[in-house]
C-alpha positions in Angstrom: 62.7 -64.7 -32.4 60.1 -61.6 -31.9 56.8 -62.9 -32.6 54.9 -60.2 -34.8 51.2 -59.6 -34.6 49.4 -59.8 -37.9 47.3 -56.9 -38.0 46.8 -56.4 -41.7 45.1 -60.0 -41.9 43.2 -58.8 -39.2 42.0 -55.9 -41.2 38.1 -56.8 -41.7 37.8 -57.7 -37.9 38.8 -53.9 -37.5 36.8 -52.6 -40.2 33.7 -54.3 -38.7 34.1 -52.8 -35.4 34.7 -49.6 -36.5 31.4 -49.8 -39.0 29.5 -51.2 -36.0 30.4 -47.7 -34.0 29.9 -45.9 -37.1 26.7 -46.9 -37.6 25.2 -46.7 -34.4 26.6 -43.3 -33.9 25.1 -41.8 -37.3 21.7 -43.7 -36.2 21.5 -42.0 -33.1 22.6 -38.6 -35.0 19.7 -38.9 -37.2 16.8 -40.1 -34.6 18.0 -37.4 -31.5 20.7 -35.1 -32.5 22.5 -33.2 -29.9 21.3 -31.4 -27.3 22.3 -28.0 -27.4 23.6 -25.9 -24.2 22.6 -22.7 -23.6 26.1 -22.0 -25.0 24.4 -21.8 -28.4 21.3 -21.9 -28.2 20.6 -19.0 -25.9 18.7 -18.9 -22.7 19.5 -19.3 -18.7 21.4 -21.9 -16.5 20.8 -22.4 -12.9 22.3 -24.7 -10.6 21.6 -24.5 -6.9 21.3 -26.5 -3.6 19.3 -26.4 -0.3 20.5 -28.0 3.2 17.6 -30.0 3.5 16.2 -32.6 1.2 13.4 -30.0 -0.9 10.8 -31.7 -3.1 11.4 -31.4 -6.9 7.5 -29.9 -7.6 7.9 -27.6 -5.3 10.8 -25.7 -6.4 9.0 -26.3 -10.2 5.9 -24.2 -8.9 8.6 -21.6 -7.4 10.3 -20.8 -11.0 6.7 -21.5 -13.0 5.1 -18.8 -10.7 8.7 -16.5 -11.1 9.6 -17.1 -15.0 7.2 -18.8 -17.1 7.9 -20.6 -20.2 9.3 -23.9 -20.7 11.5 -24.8 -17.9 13.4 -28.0 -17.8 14.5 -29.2 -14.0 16.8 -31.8 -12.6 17.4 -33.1 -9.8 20.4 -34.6 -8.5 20.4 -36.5 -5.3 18.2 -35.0 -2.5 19.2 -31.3 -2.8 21.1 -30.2 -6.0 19.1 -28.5 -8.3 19.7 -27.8 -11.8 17.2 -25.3 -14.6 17.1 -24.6 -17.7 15.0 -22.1 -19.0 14.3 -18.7 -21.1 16.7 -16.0 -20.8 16.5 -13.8 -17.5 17.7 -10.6 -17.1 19.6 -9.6 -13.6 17.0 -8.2 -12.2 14.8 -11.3 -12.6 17.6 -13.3 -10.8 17.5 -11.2 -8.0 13.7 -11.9 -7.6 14.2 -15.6 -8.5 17.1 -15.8 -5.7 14.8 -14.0 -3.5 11.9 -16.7 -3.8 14.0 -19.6 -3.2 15.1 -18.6 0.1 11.9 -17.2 0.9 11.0 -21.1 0.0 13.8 -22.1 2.1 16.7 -19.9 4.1 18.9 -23.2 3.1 18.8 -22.3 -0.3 22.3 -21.7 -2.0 23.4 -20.9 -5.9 25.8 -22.8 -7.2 25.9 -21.1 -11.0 23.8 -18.9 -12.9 24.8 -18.5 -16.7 22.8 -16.1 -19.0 23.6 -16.3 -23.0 21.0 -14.5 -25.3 20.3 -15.5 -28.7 22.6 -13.5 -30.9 26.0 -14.7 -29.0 24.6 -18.8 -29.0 24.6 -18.2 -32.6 27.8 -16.4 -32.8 29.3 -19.4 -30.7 27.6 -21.8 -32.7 29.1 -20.6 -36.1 32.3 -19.7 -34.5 32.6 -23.3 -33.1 31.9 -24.9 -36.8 34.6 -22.6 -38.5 37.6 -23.7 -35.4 36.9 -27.5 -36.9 36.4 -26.6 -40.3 39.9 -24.9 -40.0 41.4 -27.8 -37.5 40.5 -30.7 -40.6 42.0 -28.1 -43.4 45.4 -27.5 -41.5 46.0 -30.7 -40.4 45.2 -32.4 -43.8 47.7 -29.6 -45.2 50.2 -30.1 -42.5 50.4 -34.0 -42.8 50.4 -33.4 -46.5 53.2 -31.3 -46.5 55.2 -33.3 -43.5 55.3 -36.6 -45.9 55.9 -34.7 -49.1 59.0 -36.9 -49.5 57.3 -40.2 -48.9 55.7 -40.2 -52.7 56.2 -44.1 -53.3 54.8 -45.9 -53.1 51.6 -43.8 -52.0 51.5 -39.9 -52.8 51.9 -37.8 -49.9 48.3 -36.2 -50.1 46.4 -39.9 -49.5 48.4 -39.8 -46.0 46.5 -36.4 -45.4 43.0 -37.9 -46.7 43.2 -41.1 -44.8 44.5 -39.0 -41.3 41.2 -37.0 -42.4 39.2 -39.7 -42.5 40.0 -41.4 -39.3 39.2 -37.6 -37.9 35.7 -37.7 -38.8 36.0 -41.7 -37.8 37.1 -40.7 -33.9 34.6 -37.2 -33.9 31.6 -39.4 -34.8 31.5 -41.6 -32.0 32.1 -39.9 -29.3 29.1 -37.0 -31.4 26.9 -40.5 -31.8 27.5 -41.4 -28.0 26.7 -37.8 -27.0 23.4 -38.1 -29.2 22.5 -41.4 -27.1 23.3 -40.0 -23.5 21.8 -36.7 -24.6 18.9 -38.5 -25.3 18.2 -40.7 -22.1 20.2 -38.7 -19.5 19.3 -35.0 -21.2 23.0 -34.3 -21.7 23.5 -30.7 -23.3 26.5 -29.8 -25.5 28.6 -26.6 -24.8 31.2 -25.0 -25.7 33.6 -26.9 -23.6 32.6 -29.9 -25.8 34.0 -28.2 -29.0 37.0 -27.8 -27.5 36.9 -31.5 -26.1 36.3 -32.2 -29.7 39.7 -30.2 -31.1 41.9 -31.6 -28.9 40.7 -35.3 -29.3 41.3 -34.6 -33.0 44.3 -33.4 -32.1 45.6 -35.9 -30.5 44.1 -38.4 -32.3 46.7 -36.9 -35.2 49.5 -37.1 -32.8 49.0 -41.0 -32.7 48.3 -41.4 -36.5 51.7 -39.2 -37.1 53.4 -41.5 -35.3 52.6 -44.7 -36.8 52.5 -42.7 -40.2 56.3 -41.9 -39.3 57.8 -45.2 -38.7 56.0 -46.2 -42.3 57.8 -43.2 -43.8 61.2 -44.4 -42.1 60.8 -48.4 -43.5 60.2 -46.8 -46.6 63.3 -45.0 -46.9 65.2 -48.1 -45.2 63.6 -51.1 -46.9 62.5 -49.1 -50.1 61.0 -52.2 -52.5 62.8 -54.7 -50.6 59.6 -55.5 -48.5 55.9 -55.8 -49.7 53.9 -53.1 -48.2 51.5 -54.6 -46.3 54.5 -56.4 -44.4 55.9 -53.2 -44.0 52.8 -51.5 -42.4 52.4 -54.6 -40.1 56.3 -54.2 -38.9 55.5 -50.6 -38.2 52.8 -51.5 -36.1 54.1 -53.8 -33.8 56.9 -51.8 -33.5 55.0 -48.6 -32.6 52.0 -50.3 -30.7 53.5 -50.1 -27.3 54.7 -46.5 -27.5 51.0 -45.4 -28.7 49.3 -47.7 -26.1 50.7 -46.8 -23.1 50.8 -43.0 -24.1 46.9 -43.2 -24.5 46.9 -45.5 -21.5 48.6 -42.9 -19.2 46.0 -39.8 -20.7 43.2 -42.3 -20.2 43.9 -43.1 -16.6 45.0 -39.3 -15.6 41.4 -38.3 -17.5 39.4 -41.2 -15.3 40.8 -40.3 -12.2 39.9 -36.4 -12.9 36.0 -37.7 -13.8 36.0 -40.0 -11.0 37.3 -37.6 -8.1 36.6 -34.2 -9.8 33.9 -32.0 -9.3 30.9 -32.1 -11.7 31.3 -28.8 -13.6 34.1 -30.5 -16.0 32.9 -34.6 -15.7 30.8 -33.8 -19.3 34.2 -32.4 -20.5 36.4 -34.9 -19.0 33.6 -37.9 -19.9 34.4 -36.5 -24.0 38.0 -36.8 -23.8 37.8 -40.5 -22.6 35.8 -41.8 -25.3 37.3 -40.0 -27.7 41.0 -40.4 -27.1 40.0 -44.1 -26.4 38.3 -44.1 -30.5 41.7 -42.2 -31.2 44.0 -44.6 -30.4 42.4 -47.4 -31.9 41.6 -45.5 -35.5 45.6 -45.2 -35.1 46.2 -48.1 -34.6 43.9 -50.7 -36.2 42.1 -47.7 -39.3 44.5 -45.5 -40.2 47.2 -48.0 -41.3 44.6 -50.2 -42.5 43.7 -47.9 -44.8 46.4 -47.2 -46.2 47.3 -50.9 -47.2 44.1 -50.4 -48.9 45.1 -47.0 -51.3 48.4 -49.8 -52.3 45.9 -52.2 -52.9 43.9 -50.6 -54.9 46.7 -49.0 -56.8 48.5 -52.2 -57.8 45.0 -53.7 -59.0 44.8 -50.8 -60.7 48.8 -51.3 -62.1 47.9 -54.8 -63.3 45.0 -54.1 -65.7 
């Protein structure tokens, strides 16, 4: 006989977890925020390298003496160099080029990005209306798509729970951002919002598909089977499938952030740890939640 795993019992085990997360990611919201890249808030990136190991103060007094302003330097290893700082017009990286190697003929750039003011904000606002529009048309979409499963939960409380566990799988990886952003100076760019759509994107994917099998019981077993037992059979029979879809990503995504190059490891880093909160929100919230709605609804019956 298949042994079953009870994950409705299991419920509050899940819930905890997912409140410890929760609450540590909003915590670090509210004490650091995100760091925002140049991508929106405007100003000039710089990444270079020199042959030779090159002190960290003395490339500092270089781009103090050339720019001015607030300039924020790292270093990584002995020779790769990385600034922040104020916006700098073409000509002004010419000069600044110009002083590096006259510091050091080793001297080579990597990247120079310039964003003023008025497109950061563009970007900024343009990047809060593409997830704005993402949570409408999905709720709208999954709404729609179980229109016909009505009983013994209405088909807009599948679209309102799959939007919950959206905000559920964004906050984390936002909250871990906050912490890393905080400690290792991590800046958010655009390349992170569209980390963030396509982890909510296929966060849905995984929901959808536990949400399906539900949908087919329903129409199979109709009252023949409690609900609860229900969601738990569609669980263990969709567990596999959603683990080793995730499982595959995840592993494909590691090997990318272990071997890849350092322009997209930021990018790549998002994707794991959100996909990772995805598939678990699938799995152990979304369901979860929607035991609760019956719950709630038959107490509600009772009275």
């Amino acid at each position: 006989m298949e042994r079953h795993i009870h994950f409705v019992q299991r419920r509050f085990w899940f819930y905890a977890i997912s409140g410890t997360l929760l609450s540590l990611s909003i915590m670090f919201l509210l004490l650091w925020g995100l760091k925002p890249g140049i991508d929106f808030q405007g100003g000039t990136y710089w990444e270079f390298t020199f042959s030779k190991q090159i002190e960290k103060a003395s490339v500092e007094q270089v781009l103090q003496k050339a720019v001015g302003g607030e300039i924020i330097i790292q270093q990584s290893g002995d020779n790769l160099f990385t600034a922040r700082m104020k916006e700098v017009p073409e000509q002004g990286h010419q000069a600044l080029v110009a002083a590096m190697k006259n510091m050091d003929a080793s001297f080579a750039e990597l990247q120079w990005q310039t964003v003023g003011p008025t497109v950061g904000d563009t970007l900024r606002k343009k990047s809060i209306e593409a997830i704005a529009f993402v949570i409408l048309g999905i709720s709208l979409y999954v709404a729609f798509a179980f229109r016909h499963a009505s009983r013994p939960i209405s088909s807009w409380k599948y679209g309102f729970i799959t939007v919950l566990t959206l905000f559920h799988d964004v906050l984390i990886p936002l909250g871990f951002f906050a912490a890393i952003g905080r400690f290792l100076r991590v800046e958010i760019d655009t390349n992170f919002i569209v980390a963030m759509l396509v982890i909510m994107g296929f966060s849905v994917h995984d929901t959808i598909v536990v949400f399906d099998r539900i949908r087919e019981k329903l129409r199979v077993l109709r009252a023949a089977t409690p609900f609860p037992e229900l969601v738990n059979q569609s669980l263990n029979e969709t567990l596999t499938r959603s683990i080793n879809t995730s499982l595959t990503v995840l592993l494909a995504l590691a090997a990318i952030y272990i071997w890849g190059g350092r322009t997209l490891s930021w990018f790549i880093l998002t994707l794991i740890v959100g996909i990772f909160t995805g598939t678990y929100s699938s799995i152990f919230i979304a369901s979860m939640l929607l035991v609760e709605v019956w719950r709630l609804q038959e107490r509600k019956r009772k009275r």
